[in-house]
NUDOMI-48152 format. One record per residue (C-alpha): x, y, z. Coordinates in nm, 2 decimals, padded with zeros to 4 digits. Layout:
<nodes>
(node (X, Y, Z))
...
</nodes>
This chain:
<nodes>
(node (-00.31, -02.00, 00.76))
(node (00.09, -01.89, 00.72))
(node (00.26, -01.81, 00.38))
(node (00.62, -01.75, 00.37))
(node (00.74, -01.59, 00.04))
(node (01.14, -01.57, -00.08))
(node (01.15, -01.54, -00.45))
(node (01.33, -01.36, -00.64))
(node (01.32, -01.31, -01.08))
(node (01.51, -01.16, -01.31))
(node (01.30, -01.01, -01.64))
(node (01.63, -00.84, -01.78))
(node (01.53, -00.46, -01.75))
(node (01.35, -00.55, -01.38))
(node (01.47, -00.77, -01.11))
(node (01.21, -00.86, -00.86))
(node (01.33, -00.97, -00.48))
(node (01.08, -01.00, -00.26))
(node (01.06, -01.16, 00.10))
(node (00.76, -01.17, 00.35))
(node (00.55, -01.40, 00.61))
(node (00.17, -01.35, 00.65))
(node (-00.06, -01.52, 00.89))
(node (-00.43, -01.47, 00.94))
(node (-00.45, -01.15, 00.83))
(node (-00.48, -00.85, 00.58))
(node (-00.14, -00.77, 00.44))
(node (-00.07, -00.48, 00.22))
(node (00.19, -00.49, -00.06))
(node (00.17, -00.05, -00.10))
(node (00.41, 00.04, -00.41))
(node (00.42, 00.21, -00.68))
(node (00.27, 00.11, -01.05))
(node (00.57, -00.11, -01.16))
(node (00.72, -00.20, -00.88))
(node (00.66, -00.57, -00.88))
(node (00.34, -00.56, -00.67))
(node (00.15, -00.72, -00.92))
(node (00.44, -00.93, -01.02))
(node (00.46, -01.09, -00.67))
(node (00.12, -01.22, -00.69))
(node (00.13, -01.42, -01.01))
(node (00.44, -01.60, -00.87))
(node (00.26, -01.71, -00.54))
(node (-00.02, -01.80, -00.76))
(node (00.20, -02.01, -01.02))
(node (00.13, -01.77, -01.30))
(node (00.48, -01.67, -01.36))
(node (00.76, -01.91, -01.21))
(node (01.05, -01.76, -01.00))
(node (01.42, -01.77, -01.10))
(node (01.51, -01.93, -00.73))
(node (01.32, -01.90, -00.39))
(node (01.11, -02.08, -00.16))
(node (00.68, -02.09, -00.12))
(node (00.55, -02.22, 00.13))
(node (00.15, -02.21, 00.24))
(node (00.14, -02.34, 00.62))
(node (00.37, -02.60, 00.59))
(node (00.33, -02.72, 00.21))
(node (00.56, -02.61, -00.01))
(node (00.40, -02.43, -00.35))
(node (00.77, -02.38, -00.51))
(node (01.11, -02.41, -00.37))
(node (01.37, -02.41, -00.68))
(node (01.66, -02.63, -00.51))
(node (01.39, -02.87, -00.46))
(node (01.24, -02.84, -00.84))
(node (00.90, -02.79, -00.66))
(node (00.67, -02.57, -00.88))
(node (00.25, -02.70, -00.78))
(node (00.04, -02.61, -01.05))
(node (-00.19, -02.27, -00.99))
(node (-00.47, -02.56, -00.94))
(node (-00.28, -02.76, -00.68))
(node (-00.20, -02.43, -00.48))
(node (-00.58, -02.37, -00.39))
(node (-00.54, -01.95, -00.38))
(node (-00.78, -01.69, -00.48))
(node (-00.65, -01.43, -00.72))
(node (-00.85, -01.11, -00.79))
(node (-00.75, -00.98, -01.11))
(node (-00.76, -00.57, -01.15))
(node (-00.99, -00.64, -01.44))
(node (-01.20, -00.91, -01.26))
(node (-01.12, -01.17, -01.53))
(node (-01.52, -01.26, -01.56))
(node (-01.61, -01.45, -01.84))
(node (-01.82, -01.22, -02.09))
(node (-02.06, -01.48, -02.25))
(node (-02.17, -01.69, -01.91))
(node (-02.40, -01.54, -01.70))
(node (-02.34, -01.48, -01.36))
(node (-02.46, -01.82, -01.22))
(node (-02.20, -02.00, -01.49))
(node (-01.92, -01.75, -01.41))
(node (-01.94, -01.86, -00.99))
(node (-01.98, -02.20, -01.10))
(node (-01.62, -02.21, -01.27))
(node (-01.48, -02.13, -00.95))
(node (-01.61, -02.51, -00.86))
(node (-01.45, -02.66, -01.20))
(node (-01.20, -02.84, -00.98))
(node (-01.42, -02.97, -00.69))
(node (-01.50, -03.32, -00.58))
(node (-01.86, -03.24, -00.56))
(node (-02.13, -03.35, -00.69))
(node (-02.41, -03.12, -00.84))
(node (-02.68, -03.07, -00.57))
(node (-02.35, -02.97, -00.34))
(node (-02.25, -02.76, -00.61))
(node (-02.56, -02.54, -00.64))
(node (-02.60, -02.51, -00.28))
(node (-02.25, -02.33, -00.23))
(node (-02.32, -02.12, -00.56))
(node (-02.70, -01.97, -00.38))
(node (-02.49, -01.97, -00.06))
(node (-02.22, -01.72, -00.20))
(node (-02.51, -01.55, -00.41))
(node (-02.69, -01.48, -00.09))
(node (-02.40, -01.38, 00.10))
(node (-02.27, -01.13, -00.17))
(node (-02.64, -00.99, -00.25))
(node (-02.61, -01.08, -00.60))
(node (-02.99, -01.30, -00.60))
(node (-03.20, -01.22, -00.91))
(node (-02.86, -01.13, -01.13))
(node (-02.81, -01.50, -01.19))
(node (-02.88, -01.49, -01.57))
(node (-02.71, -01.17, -01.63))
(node (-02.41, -01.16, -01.82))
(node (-02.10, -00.89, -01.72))
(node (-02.20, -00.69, -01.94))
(node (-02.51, -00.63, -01.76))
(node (-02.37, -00.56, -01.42))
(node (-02.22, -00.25, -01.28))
(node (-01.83, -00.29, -01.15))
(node (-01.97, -00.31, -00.79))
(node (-02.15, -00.62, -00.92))
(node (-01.90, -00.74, -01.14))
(node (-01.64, -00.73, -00.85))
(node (-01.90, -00.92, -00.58))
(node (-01.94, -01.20, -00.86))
(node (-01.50, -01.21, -00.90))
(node (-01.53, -01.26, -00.55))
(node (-01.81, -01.51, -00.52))
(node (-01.64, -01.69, -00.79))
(node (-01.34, -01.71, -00.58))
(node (-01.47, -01.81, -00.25))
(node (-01.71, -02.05, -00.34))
(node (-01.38, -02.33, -00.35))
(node (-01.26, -02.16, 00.03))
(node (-00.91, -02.07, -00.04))
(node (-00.66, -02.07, 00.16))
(node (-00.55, -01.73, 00.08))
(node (-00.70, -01.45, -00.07))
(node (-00.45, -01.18, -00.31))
(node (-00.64, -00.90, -00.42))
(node (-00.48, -00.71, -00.74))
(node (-00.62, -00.34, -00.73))
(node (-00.95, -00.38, -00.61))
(node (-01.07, -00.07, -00.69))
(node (-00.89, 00.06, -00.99))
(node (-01.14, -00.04, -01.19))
(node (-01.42, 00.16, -01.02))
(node (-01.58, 00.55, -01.04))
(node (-01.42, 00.69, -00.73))
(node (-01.78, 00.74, -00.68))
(node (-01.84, 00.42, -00.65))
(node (-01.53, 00.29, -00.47))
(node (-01.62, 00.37, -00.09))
(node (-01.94, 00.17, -00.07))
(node (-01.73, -00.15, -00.25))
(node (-01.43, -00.07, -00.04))
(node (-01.71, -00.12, 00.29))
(node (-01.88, -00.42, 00.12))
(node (-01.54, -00.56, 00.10))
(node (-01.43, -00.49, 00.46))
(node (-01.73, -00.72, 00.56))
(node (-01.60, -01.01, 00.36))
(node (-01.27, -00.97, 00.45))
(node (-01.34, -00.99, 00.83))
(node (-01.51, -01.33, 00.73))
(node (-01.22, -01.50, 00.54))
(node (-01.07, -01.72, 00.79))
(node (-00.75, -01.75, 00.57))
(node (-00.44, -01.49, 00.50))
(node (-00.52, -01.19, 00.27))
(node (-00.31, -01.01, 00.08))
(node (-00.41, -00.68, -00.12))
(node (-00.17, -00.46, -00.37))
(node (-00.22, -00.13, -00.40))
(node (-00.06, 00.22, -00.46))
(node (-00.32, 00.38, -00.28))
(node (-00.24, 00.44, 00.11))
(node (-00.56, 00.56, 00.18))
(node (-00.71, 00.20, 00.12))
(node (-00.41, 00.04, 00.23))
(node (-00.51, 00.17, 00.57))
(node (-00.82, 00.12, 00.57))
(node (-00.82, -00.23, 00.52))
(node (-00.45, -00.41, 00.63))
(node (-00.30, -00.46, 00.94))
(node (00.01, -00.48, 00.79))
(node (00.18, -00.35, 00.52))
(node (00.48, -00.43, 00.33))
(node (00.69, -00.13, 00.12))
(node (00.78, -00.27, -00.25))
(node (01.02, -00.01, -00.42))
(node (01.19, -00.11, -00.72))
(node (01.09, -00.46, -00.71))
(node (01.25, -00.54, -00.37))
(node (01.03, -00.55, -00.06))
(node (01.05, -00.38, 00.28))
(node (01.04, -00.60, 00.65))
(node (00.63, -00.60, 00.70))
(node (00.53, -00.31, 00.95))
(node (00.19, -00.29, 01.15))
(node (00.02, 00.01, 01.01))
(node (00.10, 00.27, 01.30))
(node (00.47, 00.16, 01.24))
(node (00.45, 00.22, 00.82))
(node (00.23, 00.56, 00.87))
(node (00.31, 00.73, 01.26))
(node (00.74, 00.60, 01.17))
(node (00.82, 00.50, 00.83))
(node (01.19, 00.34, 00.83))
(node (01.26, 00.38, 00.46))
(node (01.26, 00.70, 00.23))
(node (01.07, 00.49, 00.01))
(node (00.78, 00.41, 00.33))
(node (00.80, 00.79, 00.36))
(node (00.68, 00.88, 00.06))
(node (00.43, 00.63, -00.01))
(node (00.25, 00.72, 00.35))
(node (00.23, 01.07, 00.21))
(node (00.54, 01.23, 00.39))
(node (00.57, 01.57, 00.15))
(node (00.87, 01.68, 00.28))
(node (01.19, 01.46, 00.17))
(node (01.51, 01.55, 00.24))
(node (01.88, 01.41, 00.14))
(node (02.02, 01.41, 00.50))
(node (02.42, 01.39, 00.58))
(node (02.52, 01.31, 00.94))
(node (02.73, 01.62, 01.08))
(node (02.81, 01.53, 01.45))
(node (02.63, 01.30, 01.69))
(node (02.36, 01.53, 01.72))
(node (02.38, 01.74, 01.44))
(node (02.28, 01.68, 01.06))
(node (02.26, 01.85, 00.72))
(node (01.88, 01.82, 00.50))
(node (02.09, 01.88, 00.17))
(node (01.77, 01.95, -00.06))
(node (01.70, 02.21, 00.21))
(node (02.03, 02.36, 00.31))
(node (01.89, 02.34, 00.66))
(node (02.10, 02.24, 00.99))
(node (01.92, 02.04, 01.23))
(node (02.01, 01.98, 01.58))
(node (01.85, 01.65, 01.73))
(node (01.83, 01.51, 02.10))
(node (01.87, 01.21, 01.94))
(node (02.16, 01.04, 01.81))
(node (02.20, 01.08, 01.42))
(node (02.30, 00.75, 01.28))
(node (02.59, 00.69, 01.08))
(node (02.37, 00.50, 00.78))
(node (02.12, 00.76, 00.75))
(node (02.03, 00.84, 00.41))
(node (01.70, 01.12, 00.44))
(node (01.52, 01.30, 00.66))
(node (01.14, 01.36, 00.67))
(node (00.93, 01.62, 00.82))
(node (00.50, 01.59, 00.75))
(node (00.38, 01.93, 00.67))
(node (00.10, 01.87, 00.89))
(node (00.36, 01.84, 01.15))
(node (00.55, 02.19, 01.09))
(node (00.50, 02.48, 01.36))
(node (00.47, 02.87, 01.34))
(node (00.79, 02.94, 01.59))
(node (00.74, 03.21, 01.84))
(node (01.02, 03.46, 01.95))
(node (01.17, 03.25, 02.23))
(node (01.21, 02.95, 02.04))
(node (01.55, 02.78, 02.00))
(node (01.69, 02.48, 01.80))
(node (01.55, 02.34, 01.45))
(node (01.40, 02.67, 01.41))
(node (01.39, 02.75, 01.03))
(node (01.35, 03.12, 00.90))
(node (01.20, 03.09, 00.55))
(node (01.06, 03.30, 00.28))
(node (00.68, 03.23, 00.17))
(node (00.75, 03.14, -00.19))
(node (00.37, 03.00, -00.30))
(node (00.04, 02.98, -00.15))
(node (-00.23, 02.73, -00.25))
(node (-00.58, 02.65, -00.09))
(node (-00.70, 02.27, -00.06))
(node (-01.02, 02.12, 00.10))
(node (-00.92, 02.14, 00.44))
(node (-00.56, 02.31, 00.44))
(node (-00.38, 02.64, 00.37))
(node (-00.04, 02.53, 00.21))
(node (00.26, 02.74, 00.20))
(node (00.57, 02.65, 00.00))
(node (00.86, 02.75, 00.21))
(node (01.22, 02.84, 00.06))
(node (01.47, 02.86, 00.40))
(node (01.65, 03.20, 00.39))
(node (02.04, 03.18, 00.41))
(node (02.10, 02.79, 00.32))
(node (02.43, 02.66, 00.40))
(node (02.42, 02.43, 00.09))
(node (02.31, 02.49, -00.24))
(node (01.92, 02.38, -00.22))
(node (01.66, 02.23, -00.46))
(node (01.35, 02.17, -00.27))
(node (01.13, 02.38, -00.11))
(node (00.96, 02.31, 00.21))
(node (00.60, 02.24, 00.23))
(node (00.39, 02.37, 00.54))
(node (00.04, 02.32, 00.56))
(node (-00.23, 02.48, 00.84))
(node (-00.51, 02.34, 00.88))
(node (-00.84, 02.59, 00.79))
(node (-00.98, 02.62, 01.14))
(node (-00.68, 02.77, 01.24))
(node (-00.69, 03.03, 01.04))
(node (-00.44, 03.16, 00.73))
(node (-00.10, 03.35, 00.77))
(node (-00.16, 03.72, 00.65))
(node (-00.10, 03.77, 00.30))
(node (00.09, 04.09, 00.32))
(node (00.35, 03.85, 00.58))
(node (00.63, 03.73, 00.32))
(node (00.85, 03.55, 00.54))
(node (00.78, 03.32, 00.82))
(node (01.00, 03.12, 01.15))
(node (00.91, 02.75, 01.13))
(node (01.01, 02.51, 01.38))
(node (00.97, 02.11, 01.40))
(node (00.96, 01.90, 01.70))
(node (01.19, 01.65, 01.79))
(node (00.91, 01.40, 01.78))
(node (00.84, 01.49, 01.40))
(node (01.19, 01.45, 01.25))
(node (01.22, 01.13, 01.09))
(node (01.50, 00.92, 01.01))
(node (01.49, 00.78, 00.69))
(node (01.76, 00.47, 00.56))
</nodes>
């Protein structure tokens, strides 16, 4: 099942421009709270109605504004999650699936078969006559779901799945979930701020920044390469630098006041440069080229890593960032009485960022 989505809306103080094709699979939309993620999709869904654009769900066409096509949310047979699950609060559980049916031509022995089909197959037997109110948000998200695809959609848009669970609670629904997604025959897509989940469950993910969207990018691309500073920093990328071309092999991380020196070609559209602190190295003594001498300004202890904030010593610019370099705690931590440090970063670890 293919969707193509061109859209684009104007809310006065937000202008949303998104562009994407998904096919049989789990596609992220990984942004930032109010970047348009959620935004996106009500307009597939026919919630909101774009300014001008084209939808189009394998081969039928859900909105296209030269063509004055807008299909009602009904006619567009989609599945849309809410964050907030959307159940209603005085049916029980039985009655809430059975809405998802509303629309059907079925009759109402093939009705109550699909509803204890989906009831089976989302372990939610014996809660029929409970109400929401009753049910944990584990529960309350299986029923969403069941309510969902008892009608088969064609395509399945997951809004925040998980914000409205205890982190306690949000690995074993994020597994559950997993299981039914691997089912769903149909395209899925699933908005989220959270990378961690994002690559968990997609096999592709597109960036949204600002209301406009990034060219999709498998998940090794988006996390092991990001293309955009905006991909950078949603993957996690803790060091983010202004970068200004200098020579064909030679460029100037302007929040660092660091010169770099890569093998590579520096392009002439380059606008950052980003290093993981996972990625930084101790330099030793016969070490040459992007070797950075740097005072340790800040130490701080995490889980699994001993951080170090870095502040390079004799910056050819003036500099307003600090460097982050974290070691992981099986190696060991730097000496505390050592105050200054020689870092030095790969070529294979220096990202261009546009």
């Amino acid at each position: 099942m293919s969707l193509f989505v061109d859209i684009k809306k104007d809310f006065g103080s937000f202008y949303l421009d998104v562009t994407f094709e998904a096919e049989n699979e789990v596609l992220g939309l990984l942004g930032a709270s109010g970047c348009g993620k959620s935004m996106t999709l009500r307009a597939i869904a026919g919630i909101i109605t774009p300014d001008e654009g084209r939808i189009v769900l394998d081969g039928k066409t859900l909105f296209d504004s030269k063509k004055h096509i807008n299909l009602t949310p009904q006619k567009r047979h989609l599945g849309l999650l809410f964050q907030n699950y959307a159940l209603f609060p005085n049916m029980n559980v039985y009655q809430n699936i059975k809405t998802g049916l509303v629309r059907e031509k079925m009759d109402n022995d093939e009705k109550n078969a699909a509803i204890r089909h989906i009831m089976d197959r989302f372990f939610l037997e014996g809660l029929e006559k409970h109400r929401p109110g009753q049910l944990s948000g584990g529960q309350q998200q299986r029923v969403a779901l069941a309510r969902i695809l008892v009608s088969n959609p064609h395509v399945l848009m997951l809004d925040e799945p998980f914000s409205a669970l205890d982190s306690y609670l949000r690995w074993e629904v994020e597994t559950k979930l997993s299981d039914v997604l691997a089912e769903f025959s149909g395209t899925t897509l699933i908005v989220s701020h959270d990378r961690d989940e994002i690559y968990r469950l997609c096999d592709r993910v597109c960036v949204v920044s600002g209301g406009r969207s990034s060219a999709p990018a498998t998940i090794d691309e988006m996390f092991d390469n990001p293309r955009t500073v905006a991909a950078a920093l949603l993957s996690g990328c803790k060091n983010i630098s202004r970068a200004k071309k200098l020579g064909s092999h030679e460029l100037l991380a302007e929040d660092w006041g660091v010169v770099f020196e890569p093998e590579r070609e520096v392009p002439d559209n380059i606008k950052g440069l980003g290093i993981r602190a996972k990625n930084i190295e101790l330099a030793n003594d016969s070490d040459s080229g992007n070797v950075v001498p740097c005072r340790i300004v800040r130490r701080v202890d995490e889980p699994f890593y001993h951080i170090h904030l870095l502040e390079p010593l004799n910056p050819v610019c003036p500099m307003s960032k600090k460097i982050r370099f974290d070691i992981e705690k099986h190696r060991g931590r730097l000496p505390e009485s050592m105050t200054e440090v020689k870092i030095k970063v790969s070529e294979e670890n220096l990202m261009f960022l546009f």
